[in-house]
C-alpha positions as CSV (number, residue, x, y, z in Angstrom):
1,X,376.2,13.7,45.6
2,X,379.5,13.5,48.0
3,X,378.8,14.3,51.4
4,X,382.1,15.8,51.7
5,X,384.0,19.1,49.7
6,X,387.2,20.6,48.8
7,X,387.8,23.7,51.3
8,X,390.4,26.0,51.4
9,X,391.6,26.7,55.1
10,X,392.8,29.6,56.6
11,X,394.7,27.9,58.9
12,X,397.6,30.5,60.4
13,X,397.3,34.0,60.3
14,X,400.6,35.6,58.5
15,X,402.3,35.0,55.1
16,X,400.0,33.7,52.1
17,X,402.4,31.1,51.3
18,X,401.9,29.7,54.9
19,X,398.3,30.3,55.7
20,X,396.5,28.3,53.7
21,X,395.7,24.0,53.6
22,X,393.7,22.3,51.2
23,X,390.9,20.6,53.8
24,X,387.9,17.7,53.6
25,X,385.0,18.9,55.6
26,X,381.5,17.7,55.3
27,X,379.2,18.9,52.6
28,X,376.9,22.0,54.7
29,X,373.0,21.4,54.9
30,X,370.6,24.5,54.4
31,X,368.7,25.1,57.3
32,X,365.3,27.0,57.5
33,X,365.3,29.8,54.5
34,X,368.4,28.9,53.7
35,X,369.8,27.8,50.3
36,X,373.1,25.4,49.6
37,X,374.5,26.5,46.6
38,X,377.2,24.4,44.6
39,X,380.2,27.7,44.7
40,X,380.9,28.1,40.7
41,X,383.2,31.4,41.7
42,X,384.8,33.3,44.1
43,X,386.9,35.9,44.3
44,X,390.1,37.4,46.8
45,X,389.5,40.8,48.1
46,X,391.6,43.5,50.2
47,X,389.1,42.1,53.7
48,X,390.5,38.2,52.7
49,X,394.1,39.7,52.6
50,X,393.4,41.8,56.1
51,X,391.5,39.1,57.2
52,X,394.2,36.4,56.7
53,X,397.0,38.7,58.0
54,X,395.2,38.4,61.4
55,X,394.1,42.0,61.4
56,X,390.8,40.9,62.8
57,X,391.8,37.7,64.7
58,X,389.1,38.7,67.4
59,X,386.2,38.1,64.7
60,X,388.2,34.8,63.5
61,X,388.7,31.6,64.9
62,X,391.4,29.1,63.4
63,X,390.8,27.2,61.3
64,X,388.5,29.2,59.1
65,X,387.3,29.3,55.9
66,X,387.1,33.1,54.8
67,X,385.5,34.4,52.0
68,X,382.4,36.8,50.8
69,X,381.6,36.8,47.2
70,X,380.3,33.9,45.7
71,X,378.1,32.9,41.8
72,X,377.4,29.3,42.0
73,X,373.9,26.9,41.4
74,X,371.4,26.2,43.7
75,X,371.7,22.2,44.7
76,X,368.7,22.4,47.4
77,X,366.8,24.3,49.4
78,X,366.2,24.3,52.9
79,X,362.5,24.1,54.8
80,X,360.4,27.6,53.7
81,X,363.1,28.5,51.2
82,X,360.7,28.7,48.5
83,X,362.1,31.4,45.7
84,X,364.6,29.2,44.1
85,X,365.1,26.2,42.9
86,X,367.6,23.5,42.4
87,X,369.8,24.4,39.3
88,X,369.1,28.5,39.4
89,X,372.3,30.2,39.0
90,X,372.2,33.0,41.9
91,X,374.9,35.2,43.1
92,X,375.0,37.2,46.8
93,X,377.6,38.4,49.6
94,X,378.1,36.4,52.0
95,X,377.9,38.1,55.6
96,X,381.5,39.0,56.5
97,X,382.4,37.5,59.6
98,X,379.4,34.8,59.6
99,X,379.8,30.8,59.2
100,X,382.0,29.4,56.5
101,X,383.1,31.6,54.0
102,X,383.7,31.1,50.3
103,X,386.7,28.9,49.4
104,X,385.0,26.2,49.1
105,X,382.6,23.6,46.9
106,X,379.0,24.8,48.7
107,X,378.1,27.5,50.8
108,X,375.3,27.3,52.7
109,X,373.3,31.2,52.7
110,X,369.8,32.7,54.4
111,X,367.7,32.9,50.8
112,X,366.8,36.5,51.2
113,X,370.5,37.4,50.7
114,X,370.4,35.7,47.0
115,X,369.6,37.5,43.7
116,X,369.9,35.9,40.5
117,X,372.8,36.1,38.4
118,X,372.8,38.6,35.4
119,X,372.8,36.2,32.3
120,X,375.1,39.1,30.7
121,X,377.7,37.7,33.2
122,X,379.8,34.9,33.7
123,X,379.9,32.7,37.1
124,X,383.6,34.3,37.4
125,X,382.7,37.7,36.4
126,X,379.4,37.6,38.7
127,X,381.7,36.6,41.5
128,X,384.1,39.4,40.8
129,X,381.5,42.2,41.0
130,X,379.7,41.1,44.3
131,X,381.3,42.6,47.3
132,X,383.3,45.6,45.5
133,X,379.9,46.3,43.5
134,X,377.9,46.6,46.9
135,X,380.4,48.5,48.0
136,X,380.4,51.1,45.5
137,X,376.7,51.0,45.3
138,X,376.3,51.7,48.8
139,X,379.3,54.4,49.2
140,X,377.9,56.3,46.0
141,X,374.2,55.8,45.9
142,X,373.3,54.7,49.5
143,X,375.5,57.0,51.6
144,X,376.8,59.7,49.0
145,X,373.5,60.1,47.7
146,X,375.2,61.2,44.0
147,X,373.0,62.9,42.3
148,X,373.0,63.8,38.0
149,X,375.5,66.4,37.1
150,X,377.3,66.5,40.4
151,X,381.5,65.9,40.0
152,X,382.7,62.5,42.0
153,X,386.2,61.8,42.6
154,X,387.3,58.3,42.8
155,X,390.6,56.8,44.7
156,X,392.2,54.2,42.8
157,X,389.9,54.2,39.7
158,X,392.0,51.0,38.2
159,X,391.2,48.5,41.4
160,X,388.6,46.5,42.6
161,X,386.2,48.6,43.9
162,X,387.4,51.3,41.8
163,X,386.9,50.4,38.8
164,X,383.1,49.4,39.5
165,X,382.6,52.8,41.3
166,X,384.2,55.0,38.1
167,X,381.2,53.1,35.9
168,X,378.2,53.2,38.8
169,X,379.1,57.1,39.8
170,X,379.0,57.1,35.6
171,X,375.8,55.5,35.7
172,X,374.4,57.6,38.2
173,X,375.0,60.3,35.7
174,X,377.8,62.4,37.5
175,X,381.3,63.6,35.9
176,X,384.2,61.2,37.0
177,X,387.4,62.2,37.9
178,X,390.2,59.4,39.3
179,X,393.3,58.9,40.5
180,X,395.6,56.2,38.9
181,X,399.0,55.2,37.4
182,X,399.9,56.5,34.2
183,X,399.8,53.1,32.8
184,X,396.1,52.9,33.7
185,X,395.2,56.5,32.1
186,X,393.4,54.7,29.0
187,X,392.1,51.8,30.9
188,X,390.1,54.0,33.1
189,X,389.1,56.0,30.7
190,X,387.6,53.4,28.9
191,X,385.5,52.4,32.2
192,X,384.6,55.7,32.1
193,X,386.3,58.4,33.6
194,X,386.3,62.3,32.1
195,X,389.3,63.7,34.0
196,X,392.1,61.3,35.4
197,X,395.0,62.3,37.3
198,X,398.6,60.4,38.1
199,X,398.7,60.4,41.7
200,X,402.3,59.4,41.7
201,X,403.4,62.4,39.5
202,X,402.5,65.2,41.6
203,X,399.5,66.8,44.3
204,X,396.1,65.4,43.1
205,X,394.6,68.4,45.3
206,X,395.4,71.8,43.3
207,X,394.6,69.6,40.2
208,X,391.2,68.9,41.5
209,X,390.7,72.5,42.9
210,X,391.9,73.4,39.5
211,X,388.5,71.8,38.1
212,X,385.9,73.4,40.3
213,X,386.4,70.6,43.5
214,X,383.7,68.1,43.5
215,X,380.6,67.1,45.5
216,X,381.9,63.5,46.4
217,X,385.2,61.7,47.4
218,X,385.2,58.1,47.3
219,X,388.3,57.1,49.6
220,X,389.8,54.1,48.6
221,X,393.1,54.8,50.4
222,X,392.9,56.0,53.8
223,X,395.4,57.6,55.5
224,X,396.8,61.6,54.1
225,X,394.1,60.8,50.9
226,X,391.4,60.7,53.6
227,X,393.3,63.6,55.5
228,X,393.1,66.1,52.5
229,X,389.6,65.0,51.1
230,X,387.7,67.9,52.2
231,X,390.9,70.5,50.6
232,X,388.9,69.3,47.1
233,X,385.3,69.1,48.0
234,X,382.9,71.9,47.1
235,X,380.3,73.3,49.9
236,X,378.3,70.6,51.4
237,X,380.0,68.0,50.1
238,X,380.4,64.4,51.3
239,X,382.9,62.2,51.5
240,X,382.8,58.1,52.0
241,X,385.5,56.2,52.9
242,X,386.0,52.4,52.8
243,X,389.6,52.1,54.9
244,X,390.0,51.1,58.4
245,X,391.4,54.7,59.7
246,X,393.9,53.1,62.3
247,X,395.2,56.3,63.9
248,X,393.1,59.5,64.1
249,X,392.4,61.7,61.6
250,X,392.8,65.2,61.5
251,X,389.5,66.2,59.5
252,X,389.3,69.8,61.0
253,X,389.2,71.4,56.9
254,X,385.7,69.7,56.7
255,X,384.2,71.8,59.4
256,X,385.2,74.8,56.4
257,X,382.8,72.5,53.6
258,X,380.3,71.7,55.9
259,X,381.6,68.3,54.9
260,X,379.4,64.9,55.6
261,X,381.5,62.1,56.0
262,X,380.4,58.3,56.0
263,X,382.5,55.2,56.8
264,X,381.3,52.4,55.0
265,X,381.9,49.0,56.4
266,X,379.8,47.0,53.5
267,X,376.9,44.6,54.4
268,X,375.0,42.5,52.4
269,X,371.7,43.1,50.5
270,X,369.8,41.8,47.8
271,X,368.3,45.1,46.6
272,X,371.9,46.7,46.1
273,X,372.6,43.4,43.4
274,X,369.1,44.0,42.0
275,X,370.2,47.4,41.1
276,X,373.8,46.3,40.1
277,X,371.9,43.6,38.0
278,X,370.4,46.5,35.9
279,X,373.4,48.1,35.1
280,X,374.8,45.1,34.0
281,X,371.9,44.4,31.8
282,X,371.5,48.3,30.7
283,X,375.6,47.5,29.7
284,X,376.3,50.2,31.9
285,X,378.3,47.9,34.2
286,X,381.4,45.2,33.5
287,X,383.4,44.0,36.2
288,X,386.7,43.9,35.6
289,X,388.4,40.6,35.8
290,X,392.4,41.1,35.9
291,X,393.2,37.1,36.7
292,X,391.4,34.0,37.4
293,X,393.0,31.4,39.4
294,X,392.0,27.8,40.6
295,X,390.7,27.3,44.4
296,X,393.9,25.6,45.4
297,X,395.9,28.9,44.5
298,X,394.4,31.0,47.0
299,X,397.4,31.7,48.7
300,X,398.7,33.1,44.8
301,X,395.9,35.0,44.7
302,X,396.6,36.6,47.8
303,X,399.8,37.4,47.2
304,X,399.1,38.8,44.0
305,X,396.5,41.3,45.4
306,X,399.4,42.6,47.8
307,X,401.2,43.4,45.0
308,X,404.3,40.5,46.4
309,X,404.2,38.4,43.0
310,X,404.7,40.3,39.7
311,X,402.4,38.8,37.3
312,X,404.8,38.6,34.3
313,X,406.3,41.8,35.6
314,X,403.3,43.8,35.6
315,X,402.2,43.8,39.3
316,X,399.0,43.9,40.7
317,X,396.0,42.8,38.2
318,X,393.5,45.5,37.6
319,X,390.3,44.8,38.8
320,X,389.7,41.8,40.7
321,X,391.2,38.7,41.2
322,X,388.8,36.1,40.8
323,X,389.0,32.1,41.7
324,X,387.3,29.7,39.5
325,X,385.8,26.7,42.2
326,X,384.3,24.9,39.2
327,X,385.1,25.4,35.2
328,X,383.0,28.4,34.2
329,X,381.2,28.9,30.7
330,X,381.1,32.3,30.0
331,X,383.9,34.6,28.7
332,X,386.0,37.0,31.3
333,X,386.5,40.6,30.8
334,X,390.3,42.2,31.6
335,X,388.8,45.3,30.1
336,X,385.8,46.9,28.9
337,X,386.2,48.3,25.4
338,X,382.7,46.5,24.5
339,X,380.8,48.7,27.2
340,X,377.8,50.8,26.0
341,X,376.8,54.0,27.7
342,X,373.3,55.5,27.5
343,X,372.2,59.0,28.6
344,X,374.4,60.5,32.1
C-alpha cells in the first residue's frame, strides 16, 4: 500500500475558490485503540463552510485538513483495537476540531467512536447521514427528550440536518410540522412531514399558534427564528438550537412557557449511530443525498452549500452534499419516495 495520500488542504481562510490545494502527506498510522480506515465518503457541511471562512481560526491552524463525516474500510488496526477488522466497512464522526479531518484517502480514529455501516446504505449515503444524523438525534431525542404524540416543529425541513430530523422526530412518533420553500412542500412531505409552512410567504408564528403550538422547536436558523421560538411553544416546552447565537438574544417570552432551551454543539458517539443504524434498517430513515462530488471539487462543494453556484439554476441541493473519495457501489437517494413507515 502507498505510504503517501491525496489530501484536500484548507490552506487560506476566505473564498472557496481560493482556500483549498490538492496536497501529498504521508499515509496516518493508528495508534493504540485506534483504527485507519481507507475514507470511501465524505461529505461538506455548514461547520466545513464556517470552518473554512475562518470563523473559528482560534481552533484551526493553517494548513488543515477539515472534515467530520466519514464511511470508508478498515485497512488496520492499531495495538488493543480489537473489534474490527481489516476490510469492515464502518462509519463514525470524527471529533470536530481534533487531528486531520476528512478530505482525505485515510483517516486515522479512536475505535470506540466506529459503528458499522448500515448495509441498507451506501458508503456516500452513510457519509451523508453521519454528523447531521447525530445531530438531530441528539437535539430531538438526547436533549428534547420527544416523546410519542407530542407536536415538533422543524426549521429548514428540506436541508441537511432537516431533512434527517423531519424523519427521526417522525420516528420518535411525534406530529411534524416544517418550515420550507414552496418548491420543497412535496419533498418534505414525502420525508415525512404532516403540516408544512412557506416561511418566505408570510409569519410562520400565528400559523403554528393556529395549530395548537408545539412541545419542541428545532432551530436550524438562528437569529429572529430563535428570537420568536417560545411565541409557538406550548407550556413547558423546549427548544434546541444548533446556530452559533452571535449577538444576544432576547428570550424573555420563554420565561411566559416555562421554556427549556438547549444549545447543541454536536459530539461524537457510537451509541447515537447505533440508534440511527436502526432506523435505517427499520426504513424509517434515508439520508438525503442532493449532489455527490469528487474529493478534488471540495471547494464546488462548498460553494454550492452557500448557495454561490446555481446547480443548473436550482440553487442549493436538498439534503447533503456528499464527496465521493473512492468510487462507491451502492445507489444514492435525492429523495425518499421508497421510505416505509411503521407505527408513530
Amino acid at each position: 500500500m502507498p505510504s503517501a495520500m491525496c489530501v484536500m488542504e484548507l490552506v487560506g481562510f476566505g473564498r472557496a475558490d481560493a482556500a483549498f490545494a490538492a496536497r501529498e502527506l504521508p499515509r496516518p498510522a493508528p495508534g493504540p485503540g485506534q483504527l485507519l480506515v481507507r475514507v470511501m465518503a465524505t461529505s461538506v457541511n455548514p461547520l466545513d463552510v464556517q470552518t473554512r471562512r475562518g470563523d473559528y481560526r482560534g481552533q484551526v491552524a493553517l494548513p488543515a485538513v477539515i472534515g467530520n463525516d466519514v464511511s470508508g474500510v478498515v485497512v488496520e488496526a492499531g495495538p488493543g483495537a480489537d473489534r474490527y477488522r481489516p476490510g469492515d466497512e464502518v462509519w463514525y464522526l470524527a471529533p470536530v476540531f481534533a487531528g486531520q479531518g476528512t478530505y482525505a484517502e485515510f483517516h486515522v480514529v479512536d475505535e470506540a467512536l466506529v459503528a458499522p455501516k448500515p448495509v441498507r446504505l451506501s458508503h456516500v449515503e452513510a457519509a451523508g447521514l453521519a454528523l447531521v444524523g447525530v445531530t438531530a438525534w441528539e437535539a430531538l431525542a438526547e436533549r428534547a427528550g420527544v416523546r410519542a404524540g407530542e407536536r415538533v416543529l422543524v426549521h429548514g425541513g428540506a436541508g441537511g440536518v432537516g431533512s434527517v430530523a423531519v424523519q427521526v422526530a417522525k420516528a420518535l412518533g411525534a406530529e411534524v410540522v416544517t418550515t420550507a420553500r414552496a418548491r420543497d412542500h412535496e419533498f418534505v412531505t414525502r420525508l415525512g412531514a404532516d403540516a408544512v409552512i412557506d416561511f418566505s410567504a408570510g409569519d410562520y408564528v400565528p400559523q403554528v399558534r393556529a395549530m395548537g403550538g408545539v412541545d419542541v422547536v428545532l432551530d436550524t436558523v438562528g437569529g429572529d427564528t430563535l428570537t420568536r421560538s417560545p411565541q409557538v411553544l406550548t407550556d413547558r416546552g423546549r427548544v434546541v438550537s444548533i446556530v452559533d447565537i452571535p449577538q444576544p438574544q432576547n428570550l424573555f417570552a420563554a420565561w411566559g412557557v416555562n421554556a427549556t432551551y438547549h444549545f447543541l454543539f454536536v459530539s461524537p458517539g457510537r451509541a447515537k449511530l447505533a440508534a440511527l443504524g436502526r432506523l435505517v434498517e427499520e426504513q424509517l430513515l434515508r439520508p438525503v443525498i442532493g449532489a455527490v462530488l469528487p474529493l478534488a471539487d471540495v471547494a464546488h462543494a462548498h460553494a454550492l452549500l452557500e448557495g454561490s453556484s446555481s446547480g443548473e439554476g436550482r440553487g442549493r441541493p436538498r439534503g447533503k452534499i456528499a464527496i465521493a473519495v473512492h468510487p462507491d457501489q451502492g445507489p444514492t437517494h435525492e429523495a425518499v419516495a421508497g421510505l416505509t413507515r411503521t407505527g408513530g
